[in-house]
N, C-alpha and C positions, 0 to 999 in steps of 0.2 A: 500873719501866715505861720510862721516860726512855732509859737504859741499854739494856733489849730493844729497842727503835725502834733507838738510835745503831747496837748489834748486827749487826742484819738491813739496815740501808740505808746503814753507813757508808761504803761502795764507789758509790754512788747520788751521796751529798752530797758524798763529792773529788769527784766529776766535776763537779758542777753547780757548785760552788763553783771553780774550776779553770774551766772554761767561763765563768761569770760574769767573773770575773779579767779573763781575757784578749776576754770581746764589749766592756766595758763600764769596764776601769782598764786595761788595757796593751799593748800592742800590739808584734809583732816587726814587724821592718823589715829587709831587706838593703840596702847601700848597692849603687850601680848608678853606679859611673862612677868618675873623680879628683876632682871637684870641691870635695870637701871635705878634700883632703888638704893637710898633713900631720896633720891631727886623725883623719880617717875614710881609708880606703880600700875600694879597690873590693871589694865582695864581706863587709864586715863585719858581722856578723847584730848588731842594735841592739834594746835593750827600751826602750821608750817608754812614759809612762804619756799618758793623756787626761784626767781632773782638770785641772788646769791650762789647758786648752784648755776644758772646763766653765765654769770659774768665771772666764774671760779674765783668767785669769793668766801671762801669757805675756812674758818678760821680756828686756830688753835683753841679747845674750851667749848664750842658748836657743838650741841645736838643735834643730829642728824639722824634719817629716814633712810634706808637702803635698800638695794634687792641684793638678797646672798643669792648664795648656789644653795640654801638649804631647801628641802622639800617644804612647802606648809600642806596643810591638811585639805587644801581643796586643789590640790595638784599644779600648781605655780610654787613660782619660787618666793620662800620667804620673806616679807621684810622686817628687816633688824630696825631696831635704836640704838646707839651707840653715843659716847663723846668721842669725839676729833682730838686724841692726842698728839698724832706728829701729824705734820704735812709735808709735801714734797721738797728733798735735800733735809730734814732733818735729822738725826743721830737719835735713836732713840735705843734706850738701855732699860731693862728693868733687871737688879740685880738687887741680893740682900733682901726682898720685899718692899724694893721701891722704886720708883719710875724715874727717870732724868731724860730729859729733852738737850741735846747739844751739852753736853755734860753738866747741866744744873739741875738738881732736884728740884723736881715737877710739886709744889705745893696744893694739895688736894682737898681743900674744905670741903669738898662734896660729897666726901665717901664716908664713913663708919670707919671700917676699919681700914687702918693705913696702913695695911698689907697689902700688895701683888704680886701672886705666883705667876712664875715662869722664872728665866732665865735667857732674856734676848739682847740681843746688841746688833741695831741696822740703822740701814741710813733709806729711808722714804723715799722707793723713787718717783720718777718725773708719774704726774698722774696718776697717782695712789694717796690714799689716807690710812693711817696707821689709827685703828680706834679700842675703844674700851669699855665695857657696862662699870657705872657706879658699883655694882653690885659684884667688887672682886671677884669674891668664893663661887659664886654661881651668875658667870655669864661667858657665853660662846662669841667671841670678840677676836680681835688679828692675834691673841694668841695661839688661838685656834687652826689647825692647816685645813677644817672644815669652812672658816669663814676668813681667816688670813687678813691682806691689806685688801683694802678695799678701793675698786677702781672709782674714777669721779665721776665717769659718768653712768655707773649704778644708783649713786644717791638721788633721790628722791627732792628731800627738800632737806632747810637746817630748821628746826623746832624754836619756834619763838616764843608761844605757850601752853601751860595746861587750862584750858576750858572747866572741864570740871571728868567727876571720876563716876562711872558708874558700875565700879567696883564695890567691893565690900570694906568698906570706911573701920571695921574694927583689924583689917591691914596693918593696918599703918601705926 
């Protein structure tokens, strides 16, 4: 009987199962801009899960998906990529052109150049993420008072990987 059911609806249950997936564990994403490069580039289709944004597990180092306050071009609010550099109660400094977490320089293989402007010193509060584009020199990130800390329950999801790019590969 089990068997006859699977049968007759198991074109039914990939789809629902398949749809379930992706309203409710994963989500795609294109990157839209430089700011996270050299890790992401413009035009990169990313799979993200939401788990993690669930159970606020969201971690120092995270790629993440967000809604800002910024306008996008189809009149919603934008959404960001960013990295997760402080989380809630953390101390975060960026002085001299370089970032420290709880007073330890933040060690940053991921970026080119190992400068960041600004000039900040706070402490994460409860239910915000302090975040940042790879791409120092050009990205609108919390040091921004347009996109600031970012509350946790605007992110989207945390970025697991890049799929592939359907951008223009002489980019890069």
């Amino acid at each position: 009987m089990l068997k006859k059911f699977y049968s007759e609806y198991k074109d039914f249950l990939f789809i629902f199962c398949f749809a379930f997936l992706f309203m409710f564990v994963l989500n795609i994403q294109v990157v839209n801009g430089a700011s996270m490069q050299p890790t992401l580039y413009n035009k990169d289709v990313l799979i993200g899960e939401r788990i993690s944004v669930y159970q606020d597990n969201i971690q120092r180092g995270d790629i993440i998906t967000f809604n800002s306050d910024l306008p996008s071009t189809l009149g919603r609010k934008k959404i960001l990529v960013k990295r997760v550099i402080g989380i809630p109660n953390d101390k975060v400094q960026i002085k001299n052109g370089l970032v420290y977490i709880n007073d330890e320089q933040l060690t940053e293989d991921y970026i080119d150049n190992n400068t960041t402007f600004g000039d900040i010193e706070l402490i994460v509060p409860k239910d915000k993420l302090f975040v940042l584009g790879d791409n120092r020199e050009n990205s609108n990130d919390s040091r921004s008072p347009s996109v600031g800390l970012v509350d946790v329950k605007d992110v989207r999801n945390r970025v697991l990987f890049k799929v592939f790019s359907i951008g223009n590969l002489s980019d890069r």
